[in-house]
C-alpha positions in Angstrom: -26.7 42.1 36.9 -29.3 42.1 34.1 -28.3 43.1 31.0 -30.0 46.5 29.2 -32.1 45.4 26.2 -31.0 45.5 22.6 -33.2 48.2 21.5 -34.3 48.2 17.3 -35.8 51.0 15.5 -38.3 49.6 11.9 -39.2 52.1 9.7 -42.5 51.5 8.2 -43.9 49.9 11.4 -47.5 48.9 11.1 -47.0 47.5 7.7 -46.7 43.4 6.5 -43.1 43.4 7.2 -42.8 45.8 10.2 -45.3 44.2 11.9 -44.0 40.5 11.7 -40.5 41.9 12.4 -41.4 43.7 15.5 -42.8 40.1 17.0 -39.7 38.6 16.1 -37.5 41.2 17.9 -39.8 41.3 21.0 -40.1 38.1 20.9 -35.7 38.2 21.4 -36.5 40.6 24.2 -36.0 43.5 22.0 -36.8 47.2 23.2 -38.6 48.2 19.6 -39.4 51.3 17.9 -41.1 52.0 14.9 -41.9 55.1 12.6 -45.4 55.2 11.1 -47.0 58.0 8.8 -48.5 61.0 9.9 -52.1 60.1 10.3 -51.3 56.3 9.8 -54.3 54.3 11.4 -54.2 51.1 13.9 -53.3 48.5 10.6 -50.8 46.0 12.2 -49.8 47.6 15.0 -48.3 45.3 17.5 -48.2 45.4 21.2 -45.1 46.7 22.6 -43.8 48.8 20.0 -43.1 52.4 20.9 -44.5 54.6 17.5 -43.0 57.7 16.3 -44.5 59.6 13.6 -41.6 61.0 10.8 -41.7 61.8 6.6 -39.3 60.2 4.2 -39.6 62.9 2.0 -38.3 64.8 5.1 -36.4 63.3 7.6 -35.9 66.7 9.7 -36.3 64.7 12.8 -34.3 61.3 12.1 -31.6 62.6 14.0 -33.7 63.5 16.9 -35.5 60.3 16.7 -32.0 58.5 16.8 -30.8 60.7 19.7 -34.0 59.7 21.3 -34.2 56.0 20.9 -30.8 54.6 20.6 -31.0 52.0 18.4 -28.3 49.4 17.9 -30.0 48.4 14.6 -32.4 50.3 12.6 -34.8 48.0 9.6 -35.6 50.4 6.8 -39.0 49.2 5.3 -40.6 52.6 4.6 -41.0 53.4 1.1 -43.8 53.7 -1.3 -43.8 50.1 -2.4 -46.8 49.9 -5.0 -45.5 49.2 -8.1 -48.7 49.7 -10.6 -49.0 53.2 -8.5 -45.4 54.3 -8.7 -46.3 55.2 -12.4 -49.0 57.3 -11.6 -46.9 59.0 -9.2 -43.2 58.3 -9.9 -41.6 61.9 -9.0 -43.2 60.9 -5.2 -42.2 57.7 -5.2 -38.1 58.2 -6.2 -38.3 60.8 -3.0 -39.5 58.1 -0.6 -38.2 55.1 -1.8 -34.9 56.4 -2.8 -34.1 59.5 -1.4 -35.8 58.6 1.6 -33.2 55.7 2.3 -30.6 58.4 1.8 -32.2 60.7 4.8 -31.7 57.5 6.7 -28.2 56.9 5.8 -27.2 60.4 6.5 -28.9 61.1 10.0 -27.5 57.5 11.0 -23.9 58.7 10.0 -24.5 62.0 11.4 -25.4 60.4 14.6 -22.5 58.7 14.5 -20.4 61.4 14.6 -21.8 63.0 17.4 -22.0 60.1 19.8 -20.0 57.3 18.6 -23.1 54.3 18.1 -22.4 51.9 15.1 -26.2 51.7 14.3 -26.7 48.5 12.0 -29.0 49.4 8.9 -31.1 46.7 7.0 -32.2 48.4 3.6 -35.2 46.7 2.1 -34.0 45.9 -1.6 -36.4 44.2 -4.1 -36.0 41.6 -6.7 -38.2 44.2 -9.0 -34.9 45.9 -9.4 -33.5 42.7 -11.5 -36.7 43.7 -13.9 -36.2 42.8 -17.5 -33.7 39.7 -15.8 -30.9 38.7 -18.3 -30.7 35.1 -16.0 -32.4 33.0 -14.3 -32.2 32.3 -11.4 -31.4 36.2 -10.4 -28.2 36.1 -7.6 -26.3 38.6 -5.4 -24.5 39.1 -9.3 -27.5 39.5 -11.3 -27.3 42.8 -13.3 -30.1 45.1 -12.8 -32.9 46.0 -15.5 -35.7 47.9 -13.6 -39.0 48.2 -15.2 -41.1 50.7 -13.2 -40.3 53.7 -11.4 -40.5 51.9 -8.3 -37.3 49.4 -8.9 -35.3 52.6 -10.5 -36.0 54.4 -6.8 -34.9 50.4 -5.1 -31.9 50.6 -6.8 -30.8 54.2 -6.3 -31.3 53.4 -2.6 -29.5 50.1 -2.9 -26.4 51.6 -3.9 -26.5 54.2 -1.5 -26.5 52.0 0.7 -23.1 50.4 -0.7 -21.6 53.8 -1.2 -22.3 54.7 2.5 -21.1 51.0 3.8 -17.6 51.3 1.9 -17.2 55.5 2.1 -18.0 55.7 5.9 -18.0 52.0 6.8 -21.3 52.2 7.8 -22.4 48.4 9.2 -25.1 48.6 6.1 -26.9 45.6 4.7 -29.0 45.3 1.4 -31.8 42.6 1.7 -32.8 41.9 -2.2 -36.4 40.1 -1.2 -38.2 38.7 -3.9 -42.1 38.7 -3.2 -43.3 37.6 0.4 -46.7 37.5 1.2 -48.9 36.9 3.9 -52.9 37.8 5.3 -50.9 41.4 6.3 -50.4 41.9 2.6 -52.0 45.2 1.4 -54.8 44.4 -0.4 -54.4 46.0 -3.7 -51.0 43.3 -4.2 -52.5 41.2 -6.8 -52.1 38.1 -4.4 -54.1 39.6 -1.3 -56.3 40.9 -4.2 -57.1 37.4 -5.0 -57.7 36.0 -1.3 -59.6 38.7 -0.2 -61.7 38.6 -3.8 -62.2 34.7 -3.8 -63.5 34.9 0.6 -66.1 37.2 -0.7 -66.9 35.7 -3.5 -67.3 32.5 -1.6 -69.7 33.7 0.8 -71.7 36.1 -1.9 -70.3 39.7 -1.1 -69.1 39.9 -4.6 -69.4 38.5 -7.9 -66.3 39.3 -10.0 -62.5 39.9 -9.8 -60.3 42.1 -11.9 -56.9 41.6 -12.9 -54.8 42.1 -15.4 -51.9 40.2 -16.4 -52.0 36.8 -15.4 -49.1 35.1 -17.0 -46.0 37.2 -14.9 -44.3 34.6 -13.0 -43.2 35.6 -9.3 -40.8 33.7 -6.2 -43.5 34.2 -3.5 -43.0 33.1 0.0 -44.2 33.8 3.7 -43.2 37.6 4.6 -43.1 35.7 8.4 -40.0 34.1 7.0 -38.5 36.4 5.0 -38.1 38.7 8.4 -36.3 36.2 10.1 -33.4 36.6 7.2 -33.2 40.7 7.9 -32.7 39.7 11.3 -29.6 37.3 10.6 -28.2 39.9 8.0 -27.7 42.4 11.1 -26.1 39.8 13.0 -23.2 38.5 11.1 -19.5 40.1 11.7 -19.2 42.0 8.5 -22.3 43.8 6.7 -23.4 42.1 3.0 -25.6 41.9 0.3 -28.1 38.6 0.3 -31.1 37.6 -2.0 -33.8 36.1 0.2 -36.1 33.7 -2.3 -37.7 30.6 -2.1 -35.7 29.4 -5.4 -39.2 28.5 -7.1 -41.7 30.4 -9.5 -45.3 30.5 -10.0 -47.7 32.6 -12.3 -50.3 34.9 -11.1 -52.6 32.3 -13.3 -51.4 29.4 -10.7 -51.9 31.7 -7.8 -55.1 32.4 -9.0 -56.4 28.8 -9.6 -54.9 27.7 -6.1 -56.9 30.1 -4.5 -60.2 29.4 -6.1 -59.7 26.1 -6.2 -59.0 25.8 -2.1 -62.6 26.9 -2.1 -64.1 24.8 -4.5 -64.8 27.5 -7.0 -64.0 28.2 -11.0 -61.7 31.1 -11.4 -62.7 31.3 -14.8 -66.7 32.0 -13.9 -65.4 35.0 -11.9 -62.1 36.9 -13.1 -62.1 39.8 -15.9 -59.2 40.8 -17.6 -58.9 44.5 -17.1 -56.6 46.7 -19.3 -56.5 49.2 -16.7 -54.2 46.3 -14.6 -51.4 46.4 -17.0 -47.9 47.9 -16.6 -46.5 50.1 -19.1 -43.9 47.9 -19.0 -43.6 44.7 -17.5 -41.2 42.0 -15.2 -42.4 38.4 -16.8 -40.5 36.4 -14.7 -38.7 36.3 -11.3 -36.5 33.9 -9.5 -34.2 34.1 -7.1 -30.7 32.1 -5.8 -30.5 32.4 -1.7 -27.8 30.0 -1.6 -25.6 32.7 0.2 -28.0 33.6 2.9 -28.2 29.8 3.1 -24.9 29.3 3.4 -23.6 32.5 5.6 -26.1 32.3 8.1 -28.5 29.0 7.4 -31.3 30.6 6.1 -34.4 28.8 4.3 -37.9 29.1 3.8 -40.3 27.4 5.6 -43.3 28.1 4.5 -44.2 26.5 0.7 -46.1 27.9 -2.0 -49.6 26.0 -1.4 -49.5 26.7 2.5 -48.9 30.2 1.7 -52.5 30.2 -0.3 -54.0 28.1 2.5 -52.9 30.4 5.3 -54.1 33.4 3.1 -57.0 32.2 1.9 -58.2 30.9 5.6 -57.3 34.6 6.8 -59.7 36.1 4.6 -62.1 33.9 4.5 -62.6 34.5 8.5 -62.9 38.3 7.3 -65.6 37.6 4.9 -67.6 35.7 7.1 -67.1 38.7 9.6 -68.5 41.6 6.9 -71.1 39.3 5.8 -72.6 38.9 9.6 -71.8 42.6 10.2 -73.9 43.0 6.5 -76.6 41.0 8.1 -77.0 42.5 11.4 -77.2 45.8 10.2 -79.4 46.2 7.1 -78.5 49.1 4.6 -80.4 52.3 5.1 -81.6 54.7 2.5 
């Protein structure tokens, strides 16, 4: 007798790290489901995922969407994740990135009561929480310093998701991922920013890039990777809190010069340095310690910092060549 399906419900779906995790999970023979925007267009969806349309800033129908769906494990990624734009708008972005875990925690242990599923919840942490960092590297035991409205909202909704683990002993996990990139990456993160600027520069769609502070230092690895470790959280006997990092840092300068270098170009003939690109306050340097994913469940990157440019910068590069045939093959028009 066959077996029903483990069936998993991601929350911001059709972004970079929904849309990688929903090929892993189908990939494991997963049933998935995932919860998109109102309006949200076609941008990484994957075949086989079942969409839902829902709000963070009003979870009315999370309940019903549980009741529906089933899930025995439920990936919260949605949130607004920007963290330039969360000071433009940081009343909206402490709804959806905090509160908006909170709707989740609440409808999951609501569901619980009325029909007994243990849903498992991955919360999506960030190492922007650790902000101004008092050490380095930053660990599970790191003391928080955020910088932006964004990490205050991350670390609201991290310890919710404590509170609700040890108050309701909810199976609750907090994944504290320091930056993961990838050709997915939304392209105003300064890194896509910088592949997608240097393809078209490359092949004469545009001239200059702007940026703004060059010297923060990041832990960037492949988001492919990173999803693999949300996975494992969800699958070990007891729920816990695990930094996910690739235990090395790099400056937006390097990133910058690895990219234009890859295509033969000068970095310096093309960049401006644009006040408008600078934080009101900002995280200089980020690094994390995932020797306790590595040693709980055997997690490690595999992906390195200069394949990471090379399989971003060949991504984009294929797009530019694209929109300068498409460019070519149909002429402007007055």
């Amino acid at each position: 007798m066959n077996r029903p399906a483990r069936v998993a419900f991601i929350t911001g779906a059709t972004g970079q790290d929904g849309s990688y995790l929903a090929e892993l999970l189908l990939g494991k023979g997963y049933v998935v489901h995932g919860l998109v925007a109102g309006g949200s267009g076609p941008t990484n969806r994957v075949a086989g995922v079942h969409y839902h349309t829902g709000d963070l800033a009003d979870g009315t129908n999370f309940e019903a969407l549980l009741w529906d769906t089933r899930p025995a494990e439920l990936y919260h990624l949605a949130a607004q994740s920007h963290v330039q734009l969360s000071f433009e708008i940081p009343v909206y972005t402490a709804d959806v990135t905090g509160l908006g875990t909170l709707r989740w925690l609440e409808a999951i242990r609501n569901h619980r009561d009325r029909t007994g599923d243990n849903i498992r919840f991955y919360q999506a942490s960030s190492s922007e929480m650790f902000g101004k960092v008092s050490e380095t590297p930053q660990t599970e035991l790191t003391p928080f310093h955020p910088r932006s409205p964004y990490a205050c909202a991350k670390v609201f909704a991290y310890w919710q998701t404590i509170n609700h683990r040890e108050a309701y002993n909810l199976f609750a996990c907090n994944g504290i991922l320091f930056n993961h990139e990838s050709p997915r990456r939304g392209e105003t993160f300064v890194t896509r920013k910088i592949t997608r600027a240097a393809a078209r520069i490359k092949v004469g769609l545009q001239q200059t890039l702007k940026l703004g502070n060059l010297e923060a230092r990041r832990d960037w690895g492949f988001a492919g990777d990173y999803v693999e470790a949300m996975w494992l959280m969800l699958q070990q006997d007891q729920p816990d809190d695990f930094v996910i990092a690739t235990g090395e840092t790099h400056s937006v300068r390097e990133f910058l010069e690895a990219t234009f270098n890859s295509l033969n170009l000068d970095w310096q003939n093309h960049v401006e340095l644009d006040q408008q690109f600078l934080r009101p306050s900002e995280v200089d340097l980020l690094r994390g310690d995932a020797s306790k994913a590595r040693e709980s469940f055997g997690w490690t990157p595999k992906v390195g910092f200069r394949d990471l440019v090379r399989i971003m910068v060949e991504a984009d590069l294929l797009l530019a060549r694209r929109e300068l045939q498409i460019q070519t093959l149909v002429p402007e028009t007055v």
